[in-house]
C-alpha positions in Angstrom: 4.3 -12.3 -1.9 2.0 -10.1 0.0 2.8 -8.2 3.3 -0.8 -8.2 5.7 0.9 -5.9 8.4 3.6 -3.3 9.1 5.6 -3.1 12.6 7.2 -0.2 13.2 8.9 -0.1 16.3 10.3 3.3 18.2 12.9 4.4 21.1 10.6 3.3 24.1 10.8 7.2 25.2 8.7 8.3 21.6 5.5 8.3 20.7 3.9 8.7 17.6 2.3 11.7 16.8 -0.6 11.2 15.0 -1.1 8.7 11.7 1.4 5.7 9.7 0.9 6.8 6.1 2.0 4.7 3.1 3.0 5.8 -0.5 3.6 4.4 -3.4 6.9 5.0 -5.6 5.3 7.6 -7.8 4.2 9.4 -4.0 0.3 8.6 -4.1 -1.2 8.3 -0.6 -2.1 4.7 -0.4 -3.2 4.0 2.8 -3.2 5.9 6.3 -4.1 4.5 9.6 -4.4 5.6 13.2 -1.5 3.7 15.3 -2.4 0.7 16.7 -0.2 -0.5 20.0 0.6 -3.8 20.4 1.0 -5.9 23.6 4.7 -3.9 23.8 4.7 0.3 24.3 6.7 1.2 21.9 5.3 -1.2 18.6 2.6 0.1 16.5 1.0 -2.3 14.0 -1.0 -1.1 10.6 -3.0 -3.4 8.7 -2.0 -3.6 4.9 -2.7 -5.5 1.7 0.2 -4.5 -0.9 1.5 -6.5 -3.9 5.0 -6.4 -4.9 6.5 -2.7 -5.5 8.3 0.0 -4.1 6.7 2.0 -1.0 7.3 4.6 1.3 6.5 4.3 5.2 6.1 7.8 6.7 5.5 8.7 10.5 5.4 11.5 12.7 7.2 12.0 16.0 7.5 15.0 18.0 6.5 17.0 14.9 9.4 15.6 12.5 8.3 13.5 9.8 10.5 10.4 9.2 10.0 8.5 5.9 11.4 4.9 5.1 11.4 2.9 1.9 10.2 -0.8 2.2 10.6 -2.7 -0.9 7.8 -6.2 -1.0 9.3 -8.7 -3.5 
C-alpha cells in the first residue's frame, strides 16, 4: 500500500518553523516540502509517494526539531 499524503497536526498555539522533511531508515533525505495549511490552522499537509518501509517524519517548531517514525505496510 502507498501513502499520497502526510497530516501532521500541532497544539493550535505552534507553528511550524520552516520545512516537513522525510528520511528513510538508513537517514537519507527523501523528500522536503514547505508546509502546506489545510482548511484547519493548526494541520499541515505534504504530498508523498512512498512504498512500504520504515521512515522518519522530522519538523521544526520554535527552533526544536521533533522527529517521528511512520512505518507504511
Amino acid at each position: 500500500m502507498e501513502i499520497n499524503q502526510i497530516k501532521i497536526t500541532s497544539p493550535s498555539n505552534l507553528q511550524l518553523d520552516n520545512k516537513i522533511k522525510v528520511f528513510d531508515n538508513k537517514g537519507n533525505l527523501l523528500l522536503t516540502s514547505d508546509e502546506k495549511h489545510t482548511n484547519q490552522q493548526n494541520e499541515y499537509v505534504m504530498d508523498i509517494n512512498l512504498p512500504n518501509g520504515n521512515y522518519y517524519i522530522s519538523i521544526s517548531i520554535r527552533n526544536n526539531e521533533y522527529i517521528k517514525k511512520v512505518v507504511i505496510d
